[in-house]
C-alpha positions as CSV (number, residue, x, y, z in Angstrom):
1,X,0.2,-6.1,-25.1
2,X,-3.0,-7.7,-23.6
3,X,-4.4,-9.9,-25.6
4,X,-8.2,-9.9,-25.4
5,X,-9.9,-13.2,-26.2
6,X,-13.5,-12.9,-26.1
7,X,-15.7,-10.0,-23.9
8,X,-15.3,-11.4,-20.9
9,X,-11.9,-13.0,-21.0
10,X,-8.3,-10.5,-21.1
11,X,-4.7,-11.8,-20.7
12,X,-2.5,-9.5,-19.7
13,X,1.5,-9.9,-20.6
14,X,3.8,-9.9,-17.8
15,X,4.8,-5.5,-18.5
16,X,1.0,-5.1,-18.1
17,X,1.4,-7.8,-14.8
18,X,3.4,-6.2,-13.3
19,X,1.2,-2.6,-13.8
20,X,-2.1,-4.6,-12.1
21,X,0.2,-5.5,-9.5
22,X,1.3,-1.6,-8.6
23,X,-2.1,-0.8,-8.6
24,X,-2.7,-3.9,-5.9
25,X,0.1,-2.9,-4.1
26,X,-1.6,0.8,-3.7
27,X,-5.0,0.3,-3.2
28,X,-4.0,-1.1,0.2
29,X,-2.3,2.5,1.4
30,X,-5.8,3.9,0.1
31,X,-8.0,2.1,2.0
32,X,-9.2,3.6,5.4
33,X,-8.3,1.9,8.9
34,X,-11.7,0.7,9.4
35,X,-11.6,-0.9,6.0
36,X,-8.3,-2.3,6.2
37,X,-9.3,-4.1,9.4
38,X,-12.5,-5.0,8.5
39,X,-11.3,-6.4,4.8
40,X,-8.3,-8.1,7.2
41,X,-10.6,-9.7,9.8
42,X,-12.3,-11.4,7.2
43,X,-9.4,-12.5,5.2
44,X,-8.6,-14.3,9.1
45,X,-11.6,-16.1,9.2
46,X,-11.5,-17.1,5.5
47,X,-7.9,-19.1,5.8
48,X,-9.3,-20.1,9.1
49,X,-12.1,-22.0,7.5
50,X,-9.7,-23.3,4.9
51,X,-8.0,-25.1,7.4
52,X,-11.1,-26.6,9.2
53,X,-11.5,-28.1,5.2
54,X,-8.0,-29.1,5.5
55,X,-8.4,-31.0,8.3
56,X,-12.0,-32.5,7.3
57,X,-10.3,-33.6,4.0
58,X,-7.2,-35.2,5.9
59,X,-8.7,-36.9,8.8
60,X,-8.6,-40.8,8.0
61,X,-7.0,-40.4,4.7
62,X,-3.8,-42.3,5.6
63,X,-5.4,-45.2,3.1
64,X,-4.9,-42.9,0.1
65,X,-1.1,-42.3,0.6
66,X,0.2,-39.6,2.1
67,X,1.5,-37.8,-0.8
68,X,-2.4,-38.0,-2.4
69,X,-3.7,-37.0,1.0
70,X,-1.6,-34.0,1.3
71,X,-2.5,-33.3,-2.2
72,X,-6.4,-33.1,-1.5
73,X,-5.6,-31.0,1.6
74,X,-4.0,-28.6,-0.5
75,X,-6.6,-28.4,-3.3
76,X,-9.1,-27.7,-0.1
77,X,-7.3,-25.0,1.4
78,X,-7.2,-22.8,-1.8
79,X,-10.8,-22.3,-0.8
80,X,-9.1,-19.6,1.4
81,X,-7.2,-17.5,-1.0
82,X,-9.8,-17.8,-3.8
83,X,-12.4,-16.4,-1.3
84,X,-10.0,-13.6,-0.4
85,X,-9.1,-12.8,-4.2
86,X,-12.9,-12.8,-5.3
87,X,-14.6,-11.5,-2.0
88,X,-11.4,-8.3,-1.4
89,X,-10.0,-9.4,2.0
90,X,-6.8,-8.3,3.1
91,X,-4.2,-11.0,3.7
92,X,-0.9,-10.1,5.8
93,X,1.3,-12.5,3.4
94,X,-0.3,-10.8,0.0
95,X,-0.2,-7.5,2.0
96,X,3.6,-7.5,2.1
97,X,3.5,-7.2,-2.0
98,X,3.0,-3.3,-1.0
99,X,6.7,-3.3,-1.2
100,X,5.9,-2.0,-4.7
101,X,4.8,1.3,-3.7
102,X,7.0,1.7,-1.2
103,X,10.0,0.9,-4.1
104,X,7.9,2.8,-6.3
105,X,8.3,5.8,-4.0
106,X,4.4,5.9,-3.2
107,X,4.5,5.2,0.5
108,X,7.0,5.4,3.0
109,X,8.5,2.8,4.7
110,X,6.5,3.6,8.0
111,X,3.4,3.6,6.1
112,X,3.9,0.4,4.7
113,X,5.2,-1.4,8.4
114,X,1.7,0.6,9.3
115,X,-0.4,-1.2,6.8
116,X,1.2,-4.5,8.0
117,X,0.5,-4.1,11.3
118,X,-3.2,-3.4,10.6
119,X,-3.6,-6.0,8.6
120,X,-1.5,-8.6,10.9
121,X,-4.1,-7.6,13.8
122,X,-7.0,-8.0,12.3
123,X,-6.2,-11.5,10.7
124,X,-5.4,-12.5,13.9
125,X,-9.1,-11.4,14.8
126,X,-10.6,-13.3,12.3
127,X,-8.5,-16.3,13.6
128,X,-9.9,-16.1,17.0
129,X,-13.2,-15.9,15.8
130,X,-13.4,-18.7,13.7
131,X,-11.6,-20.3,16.8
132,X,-14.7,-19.3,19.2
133,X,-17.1,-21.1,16.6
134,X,-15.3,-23.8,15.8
135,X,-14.1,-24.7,19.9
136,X,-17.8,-23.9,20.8
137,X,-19.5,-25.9,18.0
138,X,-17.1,-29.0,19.3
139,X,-16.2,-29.9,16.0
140,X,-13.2,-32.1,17.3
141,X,-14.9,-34.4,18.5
142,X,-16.1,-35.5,14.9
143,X,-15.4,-39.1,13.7
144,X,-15.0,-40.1,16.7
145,X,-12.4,-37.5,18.0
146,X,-10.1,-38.8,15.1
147,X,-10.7,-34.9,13.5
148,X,-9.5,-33.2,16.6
149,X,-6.1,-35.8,16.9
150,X,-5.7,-34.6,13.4
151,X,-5.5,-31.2,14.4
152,X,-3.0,-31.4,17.6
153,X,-0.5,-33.7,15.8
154,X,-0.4,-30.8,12.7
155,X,-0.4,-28.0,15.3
156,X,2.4,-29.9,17.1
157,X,4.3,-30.4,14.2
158,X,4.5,-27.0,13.8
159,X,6.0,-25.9,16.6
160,X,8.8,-28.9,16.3
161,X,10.8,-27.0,13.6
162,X,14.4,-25.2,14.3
163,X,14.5,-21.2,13.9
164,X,15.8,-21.5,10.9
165,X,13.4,-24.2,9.4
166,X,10.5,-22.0,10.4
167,X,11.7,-19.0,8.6
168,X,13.2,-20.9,5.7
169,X,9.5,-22.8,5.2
170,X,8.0,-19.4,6.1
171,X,9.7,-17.6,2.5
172,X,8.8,-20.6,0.5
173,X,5.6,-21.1,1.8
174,X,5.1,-17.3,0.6
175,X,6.6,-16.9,-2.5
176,X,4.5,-19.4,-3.4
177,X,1.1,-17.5,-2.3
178,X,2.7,-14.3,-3.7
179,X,2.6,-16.2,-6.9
180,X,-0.5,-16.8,-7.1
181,X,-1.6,-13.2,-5.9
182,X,0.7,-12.4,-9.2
183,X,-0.9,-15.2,-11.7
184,X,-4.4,-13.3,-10.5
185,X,-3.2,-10.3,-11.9
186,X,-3.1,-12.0,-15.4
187,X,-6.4,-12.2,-16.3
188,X,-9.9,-9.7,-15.3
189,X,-11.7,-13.1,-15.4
190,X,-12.9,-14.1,-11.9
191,X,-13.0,-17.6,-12.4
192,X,-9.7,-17.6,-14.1
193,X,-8.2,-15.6,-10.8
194,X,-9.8,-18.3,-8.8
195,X,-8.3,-21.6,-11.0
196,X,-4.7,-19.4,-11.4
197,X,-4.6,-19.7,-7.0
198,X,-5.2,-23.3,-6.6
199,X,-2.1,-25.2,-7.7
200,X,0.9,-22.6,-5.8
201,X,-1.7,-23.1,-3.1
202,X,-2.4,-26.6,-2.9
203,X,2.0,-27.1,-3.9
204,X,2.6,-25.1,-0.3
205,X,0.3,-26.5,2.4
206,X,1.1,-30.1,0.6
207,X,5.0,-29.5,0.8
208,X,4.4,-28.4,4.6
209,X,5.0,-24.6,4.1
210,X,4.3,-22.4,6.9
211,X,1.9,-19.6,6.7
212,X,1.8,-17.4,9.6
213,X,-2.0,-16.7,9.2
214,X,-3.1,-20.0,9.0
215,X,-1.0,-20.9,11.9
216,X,-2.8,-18.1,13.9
217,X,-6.0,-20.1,13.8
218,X,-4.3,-24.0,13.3
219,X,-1.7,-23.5,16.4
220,X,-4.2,-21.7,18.9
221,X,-6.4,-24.7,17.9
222,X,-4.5,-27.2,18.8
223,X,-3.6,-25.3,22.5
224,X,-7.5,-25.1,22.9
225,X,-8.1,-28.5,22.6
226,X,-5.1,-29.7,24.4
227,X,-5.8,-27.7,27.3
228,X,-10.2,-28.1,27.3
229,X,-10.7,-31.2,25.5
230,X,-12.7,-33.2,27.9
231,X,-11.5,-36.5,29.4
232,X,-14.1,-38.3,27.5
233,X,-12.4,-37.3,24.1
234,X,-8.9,-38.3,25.1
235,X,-10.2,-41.9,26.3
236,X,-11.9,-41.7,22.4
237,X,-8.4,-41.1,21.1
238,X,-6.7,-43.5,23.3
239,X,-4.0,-40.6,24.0
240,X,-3.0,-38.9,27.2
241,X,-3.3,-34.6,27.3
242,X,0.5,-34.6,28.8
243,X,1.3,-36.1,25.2
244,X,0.5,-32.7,24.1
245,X,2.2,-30.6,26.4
246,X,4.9,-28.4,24.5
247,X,1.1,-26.8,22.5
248,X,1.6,-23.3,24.5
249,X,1.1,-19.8,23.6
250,X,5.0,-18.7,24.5
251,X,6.3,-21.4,22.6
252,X,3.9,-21.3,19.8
253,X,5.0,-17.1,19.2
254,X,8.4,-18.1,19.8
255,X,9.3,-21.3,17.9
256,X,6.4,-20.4,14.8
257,X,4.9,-17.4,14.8
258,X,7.6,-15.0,14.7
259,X,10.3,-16.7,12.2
260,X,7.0,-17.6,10.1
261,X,6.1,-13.9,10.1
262,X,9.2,-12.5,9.3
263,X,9.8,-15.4,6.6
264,X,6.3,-15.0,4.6
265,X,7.6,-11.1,4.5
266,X,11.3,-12.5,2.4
267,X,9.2,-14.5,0.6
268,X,6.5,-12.4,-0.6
269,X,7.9,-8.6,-0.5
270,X,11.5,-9.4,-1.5
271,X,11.4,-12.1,-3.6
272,X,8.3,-11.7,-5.3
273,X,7.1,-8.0,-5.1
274,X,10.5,-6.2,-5.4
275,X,12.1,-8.9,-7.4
276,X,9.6,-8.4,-10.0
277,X,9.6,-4.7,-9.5
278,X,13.8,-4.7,-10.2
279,X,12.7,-7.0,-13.8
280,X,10.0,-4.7,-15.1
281,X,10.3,-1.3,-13.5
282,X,13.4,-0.8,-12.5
283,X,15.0,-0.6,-15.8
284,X,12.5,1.6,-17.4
285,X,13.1,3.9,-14.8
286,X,17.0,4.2,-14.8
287,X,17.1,4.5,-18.7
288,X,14.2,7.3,-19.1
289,X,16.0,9.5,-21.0
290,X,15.4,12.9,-18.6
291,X,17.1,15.0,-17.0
292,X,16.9,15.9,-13.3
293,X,15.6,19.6,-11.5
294,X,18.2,20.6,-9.2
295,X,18.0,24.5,-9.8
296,X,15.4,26.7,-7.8
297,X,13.8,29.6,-8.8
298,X,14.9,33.7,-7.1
299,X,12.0,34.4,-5.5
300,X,13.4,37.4,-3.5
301,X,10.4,39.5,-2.2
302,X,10.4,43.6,-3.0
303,X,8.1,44.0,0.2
304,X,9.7,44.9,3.6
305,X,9.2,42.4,5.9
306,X,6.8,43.1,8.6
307,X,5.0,39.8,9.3
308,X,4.7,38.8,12.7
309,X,5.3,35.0,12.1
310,X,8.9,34.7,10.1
311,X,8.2,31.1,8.6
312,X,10.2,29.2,6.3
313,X,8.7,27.0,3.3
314,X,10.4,24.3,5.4
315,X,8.2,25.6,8.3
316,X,4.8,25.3,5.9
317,X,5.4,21.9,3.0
318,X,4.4,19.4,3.0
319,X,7.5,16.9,3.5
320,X,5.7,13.5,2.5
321,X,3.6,14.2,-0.8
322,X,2.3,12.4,-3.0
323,X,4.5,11.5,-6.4
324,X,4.5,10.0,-9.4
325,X,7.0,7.7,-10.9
326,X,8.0,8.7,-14.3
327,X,7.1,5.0,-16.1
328,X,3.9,4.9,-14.0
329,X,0.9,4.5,-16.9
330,X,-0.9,7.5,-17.3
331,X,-4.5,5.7,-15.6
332,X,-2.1,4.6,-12.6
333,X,-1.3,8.1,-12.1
334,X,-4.6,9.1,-12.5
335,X,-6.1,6.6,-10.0
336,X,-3.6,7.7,-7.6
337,X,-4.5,11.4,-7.8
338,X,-8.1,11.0,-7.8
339,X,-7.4,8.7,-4.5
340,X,-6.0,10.9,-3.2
341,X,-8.2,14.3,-4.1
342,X,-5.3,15.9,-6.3
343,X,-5.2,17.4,-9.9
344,X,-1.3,17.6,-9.7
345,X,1.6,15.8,-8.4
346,X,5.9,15.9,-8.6
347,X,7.3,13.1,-10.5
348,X,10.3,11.6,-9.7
349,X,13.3,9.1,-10.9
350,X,14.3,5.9,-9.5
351,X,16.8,7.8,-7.0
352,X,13.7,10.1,-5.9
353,X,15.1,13.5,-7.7
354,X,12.5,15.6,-9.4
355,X,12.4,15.4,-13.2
356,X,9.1,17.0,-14.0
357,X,5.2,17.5,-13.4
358,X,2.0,16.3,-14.0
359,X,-1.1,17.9,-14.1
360,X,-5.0,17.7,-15.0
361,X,-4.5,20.4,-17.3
362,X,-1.4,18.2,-19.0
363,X,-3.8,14.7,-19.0
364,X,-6.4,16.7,-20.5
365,X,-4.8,19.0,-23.2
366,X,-3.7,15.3,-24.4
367,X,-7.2,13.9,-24.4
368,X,-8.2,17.1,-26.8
369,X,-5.4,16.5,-29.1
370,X,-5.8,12.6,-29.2
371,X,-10.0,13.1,-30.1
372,X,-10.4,11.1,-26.7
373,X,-9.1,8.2,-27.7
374,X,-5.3,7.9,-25.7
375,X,-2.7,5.6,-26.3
376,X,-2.9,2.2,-24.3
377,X,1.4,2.7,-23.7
378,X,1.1,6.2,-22.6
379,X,3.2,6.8,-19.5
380,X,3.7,10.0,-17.1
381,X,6.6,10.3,-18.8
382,X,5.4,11.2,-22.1
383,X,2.8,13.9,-20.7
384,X,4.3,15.8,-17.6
385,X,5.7,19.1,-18.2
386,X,9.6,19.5,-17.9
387,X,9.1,23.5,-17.1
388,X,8.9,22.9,-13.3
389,X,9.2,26.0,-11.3
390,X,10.8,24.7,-8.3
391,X,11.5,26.4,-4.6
392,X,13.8,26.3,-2.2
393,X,13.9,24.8,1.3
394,X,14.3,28.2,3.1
395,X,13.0,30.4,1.1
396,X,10.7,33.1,3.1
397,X,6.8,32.5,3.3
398,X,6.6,36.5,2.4
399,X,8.7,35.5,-0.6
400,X,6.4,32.9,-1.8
401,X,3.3,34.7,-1.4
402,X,4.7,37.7,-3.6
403,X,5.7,34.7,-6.3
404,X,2.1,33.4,-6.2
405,X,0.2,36.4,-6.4
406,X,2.3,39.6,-7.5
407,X,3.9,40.0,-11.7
408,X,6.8,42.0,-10.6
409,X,6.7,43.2,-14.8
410,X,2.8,44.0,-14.6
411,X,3.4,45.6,-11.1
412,X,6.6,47.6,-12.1
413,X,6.3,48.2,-16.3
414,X,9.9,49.5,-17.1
415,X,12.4,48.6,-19.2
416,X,15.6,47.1,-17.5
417,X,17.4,50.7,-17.7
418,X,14.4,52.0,-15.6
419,X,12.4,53.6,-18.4
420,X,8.7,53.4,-18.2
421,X,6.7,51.1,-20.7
422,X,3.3,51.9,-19.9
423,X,1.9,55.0,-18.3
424,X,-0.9,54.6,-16.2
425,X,-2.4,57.0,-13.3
426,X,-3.6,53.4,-11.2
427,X,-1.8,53.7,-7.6
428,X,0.3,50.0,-6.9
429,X,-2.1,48.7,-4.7
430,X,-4.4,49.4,-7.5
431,X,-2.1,47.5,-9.7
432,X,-1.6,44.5,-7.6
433,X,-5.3,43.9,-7.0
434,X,-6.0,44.1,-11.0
435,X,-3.5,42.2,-12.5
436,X,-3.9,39.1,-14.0
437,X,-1.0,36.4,-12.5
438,X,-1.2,33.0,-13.9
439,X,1.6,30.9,-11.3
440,X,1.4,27.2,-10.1
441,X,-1.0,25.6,-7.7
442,X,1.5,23.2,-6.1
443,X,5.7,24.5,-5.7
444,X,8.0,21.5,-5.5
445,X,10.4,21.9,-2.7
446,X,14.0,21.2,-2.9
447,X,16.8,21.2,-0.5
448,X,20.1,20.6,-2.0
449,X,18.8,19.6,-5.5
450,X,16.7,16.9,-4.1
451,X,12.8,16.9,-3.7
452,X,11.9,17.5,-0.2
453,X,8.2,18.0,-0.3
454,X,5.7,20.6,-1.7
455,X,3.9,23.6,-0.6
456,X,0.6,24.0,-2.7
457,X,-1.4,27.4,-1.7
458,X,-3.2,25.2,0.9
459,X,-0.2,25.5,3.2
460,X,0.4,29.3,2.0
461,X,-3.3,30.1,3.5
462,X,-2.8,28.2,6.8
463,X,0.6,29.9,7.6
464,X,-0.8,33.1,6.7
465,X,-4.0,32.8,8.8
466,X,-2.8,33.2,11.9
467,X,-2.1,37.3,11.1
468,X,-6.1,37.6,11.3
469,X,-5.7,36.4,14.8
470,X,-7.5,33.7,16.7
471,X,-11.0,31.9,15.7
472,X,-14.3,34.2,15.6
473,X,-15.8,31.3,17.7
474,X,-13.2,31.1,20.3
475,X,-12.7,34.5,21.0
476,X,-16.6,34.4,21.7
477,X,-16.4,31.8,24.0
478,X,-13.3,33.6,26.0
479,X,-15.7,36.7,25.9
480,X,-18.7,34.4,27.2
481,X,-16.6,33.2,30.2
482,X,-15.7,36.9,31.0
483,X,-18.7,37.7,31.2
């Protein structure tokens, strides 16, 4: 239960956690490329100007101790993440907690690696921008180039550690900015997300952690001014450029970047976003008490078959819908519908198998009944409908579209031995055009007792389109060049 403090303060318990987190995880698959990039690009130039107050903060501090020094660096470079959290950007090492809704059955696993990627790009963007400003600006040169031998002997640290200290300090540096992306999700309080960040933050660039984004900007840095630094700034230093050799690009993606990368993804999707998902949602969904669909529905058409185009629903669905987990709360589910312009969607078990439905028409029947006023627990669960009519996988289009739009019982009114229940003097084509038929929207798809995908009258349409032959305005223009 949250616990609500005052108006402007909420704590949430770890349950509710781990709820704010699924809906973190999934706002990231809902956000458009150009958003993704742009939210990502800044999120670059945000840890990039962390770093720049790392280095400020660090430069001549060798008087206060080195653990204290390290210790003030950290606290300046949670300036980064509390920008991110506050201002929205999109940061590749919190970007991996979208594990969730790829566990969760949300995404697939090529939509999450695509969201990555997006995001990877365009902090390495924001990287090199804040690398333009901050080369062009010449801020190594400050106290007497003592700011810019700061930043080559960290860059070059970096790029002294074995393959398997660089991923190793890669998942810690991670699961602790995970962490503190999950401590966030405790409170609705912006300044209490920004004070939960600082400490995880401040324990991993202190302890030496690597983070692959800040290494995009602190790395290139280093190679910049190793390579352009004028003569005047080494004779400042008292240090020769050859000192500084080993800062290049090939050795910075090979000996950093890519066992940083791949270790910030352990660190944050596995042990922090799917660890946390096997503690809190895993189990709820392996003992919901429900039982799987596995059985399709006879939907054998009366009709000859005359159309042109003999498709098969597996021809037509829709083979990556959208679906809802059965312990998802009810405004989750809601959320992820209205994201994704839907009144309806399949929900599904831990193993993926279709155990029910859930409608608008189900959320709002149980708004009526509750006077508006819904229970705060509520979860799909306790408002799909069990009474799924499901299809199968090669069933005929002609078959479907009789299911959707023909009673076979209005059509036909006889008893099962053939006897007539109704007389009437209306011809069947007259019959089938007045009848009332009440049938799903949305069919869920199954192909060996597993959900496969969906076919909603959307799909029906488009395959059945084609029998009015080609576009009005094409056929014009074939005419026009005729002519």
């Amino acid at each position: 239960m949250s616990v609500a403090t005052s108006e402007n303060t909420q704590y949430f318990s770890p349950k509710e956690m781990m709820a704010e987190a699924e809906k973190f995880a999934l706002s990231k698959a809902n956000k458009t490329s150009a958003m993704t990039l742009g939210l990502a690009i800044m999120a670059g130039a945000f840890i990039s100007l962390a770093f720049l107050f790392y280095i400020t903060v660090t430069t001549g501090s060798s008087s206060a101790g080195w653990g204290l020094s390290r210790l003030a660096g950290g606290l300046a470079f949670s300036m980064g993440l509390i920008l991110i959290v506050i201002c929205g950007g999109e940061l590749f090492t919190s970007s991996v907690l979208s594990s969730i809704s790829w566990a969760n059955r949300q995404i697939s696993f090529g939509k999450m690696l695509t969201i990555w990627g997006k995001v990877y790009v365009g902090n390495f963007i924001g990287a090199m921008f804040l690398l333009l400003l901050v080369t062009s600006a010449g801020l190594y040169q400050m106290d007497g180039g003592q700011w810019g031998l700061n930043a080559l002997n960290i860059a070059q640290h970096k790029l002294h550690h074995t393959t398997v200290e660089a991923f190793s300090l890669g998942i810690l540096c991670n699961l602790l900015v995970c962490l503190a992306i999950w401590l966030t999700f405790s409170s609705a309080n912006a300044m209490t997300k920004a004070a939960m960040t600082m400490l995880p933050v401040a324990m991993f660039v202190s302890s030496g952690f690597e983070h692959c984004v800040a290494n995009m900007f602190m790395v290139p840095l280093g190679i910049v001014i190793a390579n352009f630094a004028p003569d005047a700034f080494w004779s400042q230093v008292g240090v020769s450029a050859s000192h500084y050799a080993d800062l290049n690009i090939g050795h910075f993606i090979t000996a950093n970047l890519i066992p940083v990368t791949l270790g910030n993804i352990v660190g944050g999707a596995v042990l922090v976003g799917l660890a946390n998902w096997c503690l809190y949602r895993r189990p709820s969904l392996k003992t919901a008490s429900i039982s799987t669909i596995t059985q399709t529905t006879n939907i054998t058409s009366v009709k000859e078959f005359t159309m042109k185009n003999a498709y098969i629903v597996k021809d037509i669905m829709n083979d990556a819908p959208v679906v809802l987990g059965v312990e998802m709360p009810i405004a989750t589910a809601l959320d992820t519908l209205l994201d994704n312009q839907l009144v309806s969607a399949p929900v599904v078990d831990i193993e993926g198998r279709l155990v029910g439905f859930l409608s608008a028409h189900d959320v709002m029947v149980d708004l009526w009944c509750q006077d508006y006023i819904p229970s705060t627990e509520q979860k799909v669960v306790d408002l799909m409908s069990r009474d799924v009519i499901a299809i199968d996988i090669n069933d005929r289009l002609v078959d479907v579209v009789e299911f959707l739009c023909i009673d076979k019982e209005q059509l036909y009114p006889t008893s099962s031995m053939g006897i007539a229940t109704r007389m009437t003097s209306l011809s069947l084509e007259e019959r089938a055009k007045s009848m009332k038929v009440s049938k799903p929207h949305v069919l869920p798809v199954l192909e060996n007792g597993k959900l496969a995908g969906v076919v909603s009258r959307k799909e029906v349409l488009a395959a059945l389109r084609p029998i009015y032959g080609e576009r009005l305005n094409l056929v014009m223009s074939r005419e026009l060049e005729r002519a």
